[in-house]
N, CA, C and O atoms as a GROMACS GRO file, in nm:
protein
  360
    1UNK      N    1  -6.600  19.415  10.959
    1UNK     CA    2  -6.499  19.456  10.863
    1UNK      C    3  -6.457  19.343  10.770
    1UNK      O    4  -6.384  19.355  10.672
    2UNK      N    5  -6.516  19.227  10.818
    2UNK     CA    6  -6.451  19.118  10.718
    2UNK      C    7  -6.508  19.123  10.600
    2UNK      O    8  -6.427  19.119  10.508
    3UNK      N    9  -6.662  19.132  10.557
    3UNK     CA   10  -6.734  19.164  10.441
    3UNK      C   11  -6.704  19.298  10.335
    3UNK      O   12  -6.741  19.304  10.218
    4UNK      N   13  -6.635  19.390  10.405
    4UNK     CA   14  -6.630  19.536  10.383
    4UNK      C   15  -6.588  19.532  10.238
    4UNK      O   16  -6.639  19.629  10.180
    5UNK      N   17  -6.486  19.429  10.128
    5UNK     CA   18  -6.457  19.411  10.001
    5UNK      C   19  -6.621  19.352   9.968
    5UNK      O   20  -6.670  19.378   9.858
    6UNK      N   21  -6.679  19.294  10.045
    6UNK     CA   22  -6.820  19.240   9.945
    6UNK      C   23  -6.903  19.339   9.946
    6UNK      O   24  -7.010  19.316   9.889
    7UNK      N   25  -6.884  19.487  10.015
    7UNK     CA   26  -6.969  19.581   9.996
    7UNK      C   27  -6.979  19.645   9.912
    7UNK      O   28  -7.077  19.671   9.842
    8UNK      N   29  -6.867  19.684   9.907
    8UNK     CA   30  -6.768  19.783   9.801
    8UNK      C   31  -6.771  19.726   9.677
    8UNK      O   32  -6.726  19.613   9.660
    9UNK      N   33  -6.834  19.810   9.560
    9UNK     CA   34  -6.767  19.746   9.437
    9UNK      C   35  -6.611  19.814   9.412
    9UNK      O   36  -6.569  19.926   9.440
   10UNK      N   37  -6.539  19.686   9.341
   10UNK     CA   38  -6.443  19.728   9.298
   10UNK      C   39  -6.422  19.726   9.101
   10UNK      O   40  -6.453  19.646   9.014
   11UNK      N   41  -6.344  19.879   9.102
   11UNK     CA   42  -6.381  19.840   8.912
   11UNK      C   43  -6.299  19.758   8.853
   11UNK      O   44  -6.204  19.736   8.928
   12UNK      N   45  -6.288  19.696   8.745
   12UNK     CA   46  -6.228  19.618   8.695
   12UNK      C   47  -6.129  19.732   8.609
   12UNK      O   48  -6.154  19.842   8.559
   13UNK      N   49  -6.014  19.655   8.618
   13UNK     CA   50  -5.892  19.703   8.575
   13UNK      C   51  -5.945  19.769   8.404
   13UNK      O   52  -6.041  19.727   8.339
   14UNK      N   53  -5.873  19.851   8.376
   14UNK     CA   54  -5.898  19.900   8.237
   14UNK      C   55  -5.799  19.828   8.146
   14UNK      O   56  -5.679  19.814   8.169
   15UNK      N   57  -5.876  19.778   8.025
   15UNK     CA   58  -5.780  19.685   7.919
   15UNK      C   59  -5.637  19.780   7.895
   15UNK      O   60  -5.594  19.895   7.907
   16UNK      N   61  -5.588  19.606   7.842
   16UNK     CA   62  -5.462  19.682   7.829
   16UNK      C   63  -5.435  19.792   7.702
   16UNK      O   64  -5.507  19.769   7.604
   17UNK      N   65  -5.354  19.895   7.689
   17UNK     CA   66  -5.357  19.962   7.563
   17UNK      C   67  -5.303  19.869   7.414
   17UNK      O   68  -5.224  19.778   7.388
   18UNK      N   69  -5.385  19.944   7.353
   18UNK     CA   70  -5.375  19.799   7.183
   18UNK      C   71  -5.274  19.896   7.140
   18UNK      O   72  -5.253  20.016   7.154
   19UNK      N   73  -5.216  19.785   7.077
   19UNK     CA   74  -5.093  19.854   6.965
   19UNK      C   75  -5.114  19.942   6.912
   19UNK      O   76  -5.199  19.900   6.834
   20UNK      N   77  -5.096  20.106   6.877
   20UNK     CA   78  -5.060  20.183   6.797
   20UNK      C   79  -5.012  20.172   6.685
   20UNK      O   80  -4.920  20.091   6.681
   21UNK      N   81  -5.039  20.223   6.586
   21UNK     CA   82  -5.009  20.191   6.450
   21UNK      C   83  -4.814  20.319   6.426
   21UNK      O   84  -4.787  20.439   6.435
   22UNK      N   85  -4.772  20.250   6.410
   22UNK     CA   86  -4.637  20.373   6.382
   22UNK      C   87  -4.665  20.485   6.368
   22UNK      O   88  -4.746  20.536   6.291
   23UNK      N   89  -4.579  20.543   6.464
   23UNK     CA   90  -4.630  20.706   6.398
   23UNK      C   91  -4.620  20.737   6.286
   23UNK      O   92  -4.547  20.667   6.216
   24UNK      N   93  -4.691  20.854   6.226
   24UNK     CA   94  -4.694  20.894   6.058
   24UNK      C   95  -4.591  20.961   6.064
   24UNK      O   96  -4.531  20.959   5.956
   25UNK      N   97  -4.507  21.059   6.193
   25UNK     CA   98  -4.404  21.115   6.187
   25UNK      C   99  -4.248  21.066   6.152
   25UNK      O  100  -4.144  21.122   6.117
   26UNK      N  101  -4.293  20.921   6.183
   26UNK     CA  102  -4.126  20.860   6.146
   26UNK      C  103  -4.135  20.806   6.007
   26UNK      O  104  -4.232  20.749   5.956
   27UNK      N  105  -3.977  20.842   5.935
   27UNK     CA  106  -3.984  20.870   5.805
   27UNK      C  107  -4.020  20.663   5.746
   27UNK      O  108  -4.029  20.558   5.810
   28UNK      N  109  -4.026  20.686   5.650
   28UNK     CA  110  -4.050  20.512   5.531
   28UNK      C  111  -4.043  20.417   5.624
   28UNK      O  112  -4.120  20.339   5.680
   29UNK      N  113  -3.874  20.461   5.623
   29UNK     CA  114  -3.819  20.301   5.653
   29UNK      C  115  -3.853  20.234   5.814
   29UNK      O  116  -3.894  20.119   5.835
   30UNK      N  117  -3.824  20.336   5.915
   30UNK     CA  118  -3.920  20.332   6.017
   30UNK      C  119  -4.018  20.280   6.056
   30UNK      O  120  -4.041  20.188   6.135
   31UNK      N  121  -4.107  20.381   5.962
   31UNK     CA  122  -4.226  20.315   5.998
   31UNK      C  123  -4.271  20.161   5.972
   31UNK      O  124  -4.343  20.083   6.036
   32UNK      N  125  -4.207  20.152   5.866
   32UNK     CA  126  -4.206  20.021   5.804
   32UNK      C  127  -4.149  19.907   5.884
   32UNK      O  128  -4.203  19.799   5.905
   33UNK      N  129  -4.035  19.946   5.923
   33UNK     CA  130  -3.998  19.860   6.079
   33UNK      C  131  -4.072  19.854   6.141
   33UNK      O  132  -4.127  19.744   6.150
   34UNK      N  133  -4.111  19.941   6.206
   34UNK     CA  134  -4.187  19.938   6.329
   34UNK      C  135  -4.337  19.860   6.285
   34UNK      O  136  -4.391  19.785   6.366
   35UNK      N  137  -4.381  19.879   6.186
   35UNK     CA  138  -4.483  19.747   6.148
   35UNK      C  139  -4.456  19.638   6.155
   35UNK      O  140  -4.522  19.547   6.205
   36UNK      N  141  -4.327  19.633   6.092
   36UNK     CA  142  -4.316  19.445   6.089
   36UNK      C  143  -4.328  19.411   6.270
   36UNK      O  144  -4.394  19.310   6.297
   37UNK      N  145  -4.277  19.478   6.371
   37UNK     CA  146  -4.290  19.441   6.494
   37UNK      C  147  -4.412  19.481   6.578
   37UNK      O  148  -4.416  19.514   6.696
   38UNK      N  149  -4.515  19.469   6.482
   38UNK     CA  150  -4.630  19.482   6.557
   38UNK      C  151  -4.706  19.379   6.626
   38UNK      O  152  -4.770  19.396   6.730
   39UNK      N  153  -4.691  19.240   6.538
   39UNK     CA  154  -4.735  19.114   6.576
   39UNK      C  155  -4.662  19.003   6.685
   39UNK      O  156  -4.691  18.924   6.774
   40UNK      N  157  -4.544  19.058   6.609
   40UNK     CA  158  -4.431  18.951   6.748
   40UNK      C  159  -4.299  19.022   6.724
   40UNK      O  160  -4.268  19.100   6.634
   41UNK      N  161  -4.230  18.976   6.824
   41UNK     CA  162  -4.064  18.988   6.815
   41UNK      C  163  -3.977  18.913   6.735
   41UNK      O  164  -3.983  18.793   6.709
   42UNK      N  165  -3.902  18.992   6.700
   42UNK     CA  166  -3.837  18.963   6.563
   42UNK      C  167  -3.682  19.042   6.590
   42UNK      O  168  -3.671  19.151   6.646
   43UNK      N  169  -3.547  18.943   6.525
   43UNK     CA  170  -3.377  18.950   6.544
   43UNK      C  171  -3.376  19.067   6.424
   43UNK      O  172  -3.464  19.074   6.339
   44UNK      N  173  -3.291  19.134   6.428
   44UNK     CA  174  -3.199  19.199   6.333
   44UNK      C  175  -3.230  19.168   6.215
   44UNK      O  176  -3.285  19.234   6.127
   45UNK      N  177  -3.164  18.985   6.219
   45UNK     CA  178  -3.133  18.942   6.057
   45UNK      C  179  -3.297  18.892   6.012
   45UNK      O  180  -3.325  18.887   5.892
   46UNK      N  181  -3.395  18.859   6.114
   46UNK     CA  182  -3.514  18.840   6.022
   46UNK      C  183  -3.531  18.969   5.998
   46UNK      O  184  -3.511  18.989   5.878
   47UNK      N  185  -3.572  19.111   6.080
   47UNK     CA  186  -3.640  19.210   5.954
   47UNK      C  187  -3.590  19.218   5.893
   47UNK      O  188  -3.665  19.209   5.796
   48UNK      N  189  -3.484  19.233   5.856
   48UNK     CA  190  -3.356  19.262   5.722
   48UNK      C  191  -3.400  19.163   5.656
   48UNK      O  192  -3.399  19.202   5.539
   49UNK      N  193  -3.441  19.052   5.659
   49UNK     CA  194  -3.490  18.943   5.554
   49UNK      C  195  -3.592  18.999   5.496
   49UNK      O  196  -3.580  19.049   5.385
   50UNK      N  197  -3.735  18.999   5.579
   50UNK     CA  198  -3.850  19.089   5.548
   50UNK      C  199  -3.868  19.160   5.504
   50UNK      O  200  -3.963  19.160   5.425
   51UNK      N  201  -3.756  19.322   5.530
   51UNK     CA  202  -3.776  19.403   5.468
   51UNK      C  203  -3.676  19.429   5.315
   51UNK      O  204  -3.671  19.541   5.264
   52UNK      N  205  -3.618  19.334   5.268
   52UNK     CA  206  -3.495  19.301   5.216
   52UNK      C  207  -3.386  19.415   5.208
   52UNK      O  208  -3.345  19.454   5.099
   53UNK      N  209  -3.346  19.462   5.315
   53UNK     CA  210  -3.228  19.582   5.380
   53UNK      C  211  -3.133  19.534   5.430
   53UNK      O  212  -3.154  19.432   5.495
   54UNK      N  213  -3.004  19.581   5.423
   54UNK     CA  214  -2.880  19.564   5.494
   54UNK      C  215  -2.968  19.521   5.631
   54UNK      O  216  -3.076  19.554   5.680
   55UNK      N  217  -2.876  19.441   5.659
   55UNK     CA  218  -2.866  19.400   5.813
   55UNK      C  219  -2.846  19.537   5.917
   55UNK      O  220  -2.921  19.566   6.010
   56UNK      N  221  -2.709  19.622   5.868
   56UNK     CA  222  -2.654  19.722   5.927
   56UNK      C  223  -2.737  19.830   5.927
   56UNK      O  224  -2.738  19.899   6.028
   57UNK      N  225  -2.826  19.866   5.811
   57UNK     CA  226  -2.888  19.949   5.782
   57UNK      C  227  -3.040  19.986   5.892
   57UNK      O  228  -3.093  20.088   5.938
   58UNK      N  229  -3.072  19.798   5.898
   58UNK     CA  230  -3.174  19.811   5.992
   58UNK      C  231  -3.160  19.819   6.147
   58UNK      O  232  -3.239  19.874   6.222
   59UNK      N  233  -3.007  19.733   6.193
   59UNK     CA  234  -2.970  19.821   6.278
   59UNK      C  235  -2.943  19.920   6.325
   59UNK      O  236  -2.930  19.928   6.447
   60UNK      N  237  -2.925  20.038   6.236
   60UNK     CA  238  -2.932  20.188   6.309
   60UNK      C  239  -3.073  20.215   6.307
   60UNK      O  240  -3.111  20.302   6.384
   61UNK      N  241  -3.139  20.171   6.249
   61UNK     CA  242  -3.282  20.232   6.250
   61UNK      C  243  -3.360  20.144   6.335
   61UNK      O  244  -3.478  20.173   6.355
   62UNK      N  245  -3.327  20.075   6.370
   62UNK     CA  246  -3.372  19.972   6.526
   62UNK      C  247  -3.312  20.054   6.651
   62UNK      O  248  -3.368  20.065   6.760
   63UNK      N  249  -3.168  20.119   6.611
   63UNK     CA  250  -3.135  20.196   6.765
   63UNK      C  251  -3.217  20.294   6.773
   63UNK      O  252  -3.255  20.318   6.888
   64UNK      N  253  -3.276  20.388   6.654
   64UNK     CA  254  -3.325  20.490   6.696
   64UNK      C  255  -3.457  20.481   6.739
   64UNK      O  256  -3.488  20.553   6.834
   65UNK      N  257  -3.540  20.410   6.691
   65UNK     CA  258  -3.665  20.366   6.732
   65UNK      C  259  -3.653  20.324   6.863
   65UNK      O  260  -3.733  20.351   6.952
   66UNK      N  261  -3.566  20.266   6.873
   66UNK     CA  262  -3.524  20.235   7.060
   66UNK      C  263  -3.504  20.359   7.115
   66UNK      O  264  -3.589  20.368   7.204
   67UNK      N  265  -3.432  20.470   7.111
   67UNK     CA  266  -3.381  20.601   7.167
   67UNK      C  267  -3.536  20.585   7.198
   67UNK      O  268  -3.593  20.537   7.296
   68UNK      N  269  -3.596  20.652   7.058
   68UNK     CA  270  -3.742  20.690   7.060
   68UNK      C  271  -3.869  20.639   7.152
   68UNK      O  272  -3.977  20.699   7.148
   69UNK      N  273  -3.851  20.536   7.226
   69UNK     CA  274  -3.896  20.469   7.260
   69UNK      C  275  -4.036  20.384   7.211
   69UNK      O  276  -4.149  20.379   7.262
   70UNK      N  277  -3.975  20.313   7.081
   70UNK     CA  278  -4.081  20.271   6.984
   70UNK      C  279  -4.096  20.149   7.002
   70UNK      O  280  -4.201  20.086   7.019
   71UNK      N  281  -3.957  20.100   6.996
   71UNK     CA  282  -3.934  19.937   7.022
   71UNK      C  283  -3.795  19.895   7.160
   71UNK      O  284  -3.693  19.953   7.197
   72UNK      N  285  -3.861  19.774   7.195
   72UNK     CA  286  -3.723  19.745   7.278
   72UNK      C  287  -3.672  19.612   7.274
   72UNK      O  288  -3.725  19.505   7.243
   73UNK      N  289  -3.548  19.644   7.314
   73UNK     CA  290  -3.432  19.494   7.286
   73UNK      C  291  -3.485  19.389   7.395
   73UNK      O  292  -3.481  19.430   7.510
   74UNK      N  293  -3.519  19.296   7.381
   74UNK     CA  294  -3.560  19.180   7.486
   74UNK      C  295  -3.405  19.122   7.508
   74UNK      O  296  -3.308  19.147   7.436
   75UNK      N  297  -3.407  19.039   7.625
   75UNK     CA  298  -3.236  18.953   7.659
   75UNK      C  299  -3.235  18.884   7.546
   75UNK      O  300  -3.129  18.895   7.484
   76UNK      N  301  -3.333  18.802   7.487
   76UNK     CA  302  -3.237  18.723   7.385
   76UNK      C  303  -3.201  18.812   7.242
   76UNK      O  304  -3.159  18.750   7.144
   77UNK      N  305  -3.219  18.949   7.236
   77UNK     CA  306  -3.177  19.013   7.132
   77UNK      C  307  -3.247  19.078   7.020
   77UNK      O  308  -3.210  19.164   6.940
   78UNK      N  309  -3.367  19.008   7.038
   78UNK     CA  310  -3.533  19.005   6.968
   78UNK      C  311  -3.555  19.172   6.973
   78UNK      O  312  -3.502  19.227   7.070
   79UNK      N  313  -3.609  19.236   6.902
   79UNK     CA  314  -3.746  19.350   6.904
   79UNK      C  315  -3.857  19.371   6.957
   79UNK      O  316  -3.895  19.266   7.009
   80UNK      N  317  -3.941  19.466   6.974
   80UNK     CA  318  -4.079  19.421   6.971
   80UNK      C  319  -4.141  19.553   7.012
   80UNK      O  320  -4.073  19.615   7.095
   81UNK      N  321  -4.214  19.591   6.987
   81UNK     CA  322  -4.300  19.724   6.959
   81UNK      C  323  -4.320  19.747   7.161
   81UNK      O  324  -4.334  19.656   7.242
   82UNK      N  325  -4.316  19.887   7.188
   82UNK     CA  326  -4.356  19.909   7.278
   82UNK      C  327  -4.471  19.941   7.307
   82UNK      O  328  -4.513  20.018   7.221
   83UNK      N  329  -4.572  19.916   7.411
   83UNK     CA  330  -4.690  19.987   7.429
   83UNK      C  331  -4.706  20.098   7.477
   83UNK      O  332  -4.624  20.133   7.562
   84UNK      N  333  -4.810  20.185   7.443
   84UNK     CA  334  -4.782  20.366   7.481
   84UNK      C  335  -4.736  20.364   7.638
   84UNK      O  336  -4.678  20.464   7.682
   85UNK      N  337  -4.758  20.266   7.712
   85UNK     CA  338  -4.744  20.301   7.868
   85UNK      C  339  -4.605  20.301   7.871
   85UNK      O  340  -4.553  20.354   7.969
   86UNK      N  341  -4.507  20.236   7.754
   86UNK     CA  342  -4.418  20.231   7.793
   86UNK      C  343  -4.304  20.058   7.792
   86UNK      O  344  -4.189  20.032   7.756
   87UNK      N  345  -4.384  20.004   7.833
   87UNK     CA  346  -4.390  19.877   7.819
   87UNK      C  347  -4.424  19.795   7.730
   87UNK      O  348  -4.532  19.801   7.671
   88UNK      N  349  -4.298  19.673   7.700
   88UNK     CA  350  -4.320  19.584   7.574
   88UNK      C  351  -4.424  19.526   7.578
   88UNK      O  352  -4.497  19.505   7.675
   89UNK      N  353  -4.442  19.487   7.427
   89UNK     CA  354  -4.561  19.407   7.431
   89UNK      C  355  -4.544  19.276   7.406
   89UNK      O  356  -4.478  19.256   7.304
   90UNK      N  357  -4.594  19.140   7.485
   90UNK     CA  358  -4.632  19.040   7.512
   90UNK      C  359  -4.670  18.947   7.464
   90UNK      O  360  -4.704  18.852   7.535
   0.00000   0.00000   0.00000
């Protein structure tokens, strides 16, 4: 029984899922958020820089994408696109 893993193949884990492109269902501005956080995590006041929008403005549309489960708040306050499983991305 000690060999019994060298008998057996085991499969290799399946890659992780790649970023999704925003849904086409969420309206402009959205989607447009949710792009800028495709590459890394990013505060409030940088997309609002990026996208040149109220600060406030992109905060409600950061909560809902959160409801939605599009993006999520990291502890230090940051963004960042979720992966379909569910889980941020890295």
């Amino acid at each position: 029984f000690q060999h019994f893993a060298e008998l057996v193949p085991v499969p290799a884990p399946p890659p992780a899922p790649a970023m999704l492109p925003p849904p086409h269902s969420l309206p402009e501005p959205e989607r447009a958020l949710a792009g800028c956080l495709a590459a890394a995590s990013l505060g409030a006041d940088e997309l609002a820089a990026r996208l040149g929008r109220p600060v406030r403005e992109v905060l409600v549309q950061l909560a809902a994408l959160e409801i939605g489960g599009i993006v999520a708040r990291d502890p230090d306050g940051r963004f960042r696109r979720v992966h379909p499983s569910g889980s941020p991305q890295r």
